[in-house]
C-alpha positions, -999 to 999 in steps of 0.1 A, spaced: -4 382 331 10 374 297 -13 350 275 16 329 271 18 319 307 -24 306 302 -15 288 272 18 273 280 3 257 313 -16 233 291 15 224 271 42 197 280 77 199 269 72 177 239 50 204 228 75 236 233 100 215 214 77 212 185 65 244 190 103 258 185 113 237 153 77 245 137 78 284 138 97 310 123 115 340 139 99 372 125 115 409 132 90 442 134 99 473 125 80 504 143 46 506 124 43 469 106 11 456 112 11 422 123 -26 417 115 -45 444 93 -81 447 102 -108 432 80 -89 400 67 -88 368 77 -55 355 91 -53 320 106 -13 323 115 -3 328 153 19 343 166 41 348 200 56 384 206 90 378 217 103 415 221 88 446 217 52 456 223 20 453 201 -7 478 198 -41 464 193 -65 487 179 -99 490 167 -104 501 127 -109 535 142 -80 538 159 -89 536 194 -62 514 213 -79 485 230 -49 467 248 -13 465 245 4 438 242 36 429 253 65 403 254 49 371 262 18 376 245 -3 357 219 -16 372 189 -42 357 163 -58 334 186 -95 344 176 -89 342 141 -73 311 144 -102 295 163 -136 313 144 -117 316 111 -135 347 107 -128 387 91 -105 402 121 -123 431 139 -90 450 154 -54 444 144 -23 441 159 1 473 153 34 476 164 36 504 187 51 533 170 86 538 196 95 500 188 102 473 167 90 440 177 103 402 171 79 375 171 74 337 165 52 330 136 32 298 131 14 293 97 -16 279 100 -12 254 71 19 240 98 -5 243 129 -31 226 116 -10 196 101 0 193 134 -33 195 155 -43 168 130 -17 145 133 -10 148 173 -45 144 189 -30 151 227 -14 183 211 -44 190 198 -64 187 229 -39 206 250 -35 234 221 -72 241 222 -71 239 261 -44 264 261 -63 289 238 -95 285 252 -82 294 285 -63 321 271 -101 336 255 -121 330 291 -90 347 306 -94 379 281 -133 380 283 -135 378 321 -107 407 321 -127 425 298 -157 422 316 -140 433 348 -128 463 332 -165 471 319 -185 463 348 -159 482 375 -152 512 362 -138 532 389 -124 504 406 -88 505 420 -72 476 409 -42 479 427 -60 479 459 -43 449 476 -75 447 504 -95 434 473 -98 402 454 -105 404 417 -114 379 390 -83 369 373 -60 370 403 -31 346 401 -43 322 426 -17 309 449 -24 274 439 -18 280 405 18 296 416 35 265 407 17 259 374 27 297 360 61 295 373 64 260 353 50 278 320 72 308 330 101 289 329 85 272 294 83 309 276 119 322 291 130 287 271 109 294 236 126 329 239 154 325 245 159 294 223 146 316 190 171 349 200 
């Protein structure tokens, strides 16, 4: 599931509208790092196209990220030195919305609600990652594309309506910044 789709659920429209004036459409090329490890970067940012490669300062690759996805949501929140970084994969170039932080925090300040739903959105976004990661380190072996079987972080169908709204929300964003 894209991050978007977590963090957009929490959003209303008025949001996405601000959202779309407040950010700034940013092209990749192949090999641009997004984030570089070991600084701290409070910008976010929303991958529009492309993929991301997130990878430890070793070089391992951690996750991939892909069209849909947030990136610099933990720095944004701890304000901390970043631990992995953000690479665009090496066979593309990536476009992505960038928010400075100086503009994200004038407007978490100013708009309590937003502020409230921004911090819903991303917090749901970190359980989301940390219970995936967890999965992944406590099932290895696992077949997760075994349909019989129920795993943390399934889509439940209750929520079909909510994702399909934010769904509908990210398509928008997108394709209103092309």
């Amino acid at each position: 599931m894209r991050s978007s789709l977590i963090f957009l659920a929490h959003l209303d429209d008025a949001d996405i509208a601000w959202m779309q004036t407040a950010c700034r459409k940013r092209p990749m090329s192949a090999d641009e790092d997004v984030i570089a490890s070991g600084v701290v970067n409070q910008d976010l940012y929303l991958l529009l196209a492309g993929t991301c490669r997130v990878a430890a300062p070793d070089g391992r690759a951690l996750d991939t990220l892909h069209s849909g996805d947030i990136i610099g949501e933990v720095s944004f929140v701890d304000g901390r030195l970043t631990t992995a970084r953000a690479h665009v994969s090496a066979d593309s170039g990536a476009v992505l919305a960038h928010f400075s932080a100086k503009v994200m925090q004038e407007q978490l300040a100013a708009d309590p609600g937003f502020a409230s739903r921004f911090y819903r959105g991303i917090a749901s976004v970190l359980a989301y990652r940390l219970r995936r990661n967890l999965q992944f380190a406590l099932g290895v072996g696992i077949d997760v594309l075994d349909s019989d079987k129920t795993y943390t972080g399934e889509v439940d169908p209750a929520d079909l309506e909510v994702t399909a709204r934010a769904g509908a929300r990210l398509n928008h964003l997108i394709k209103a910044l092309a």
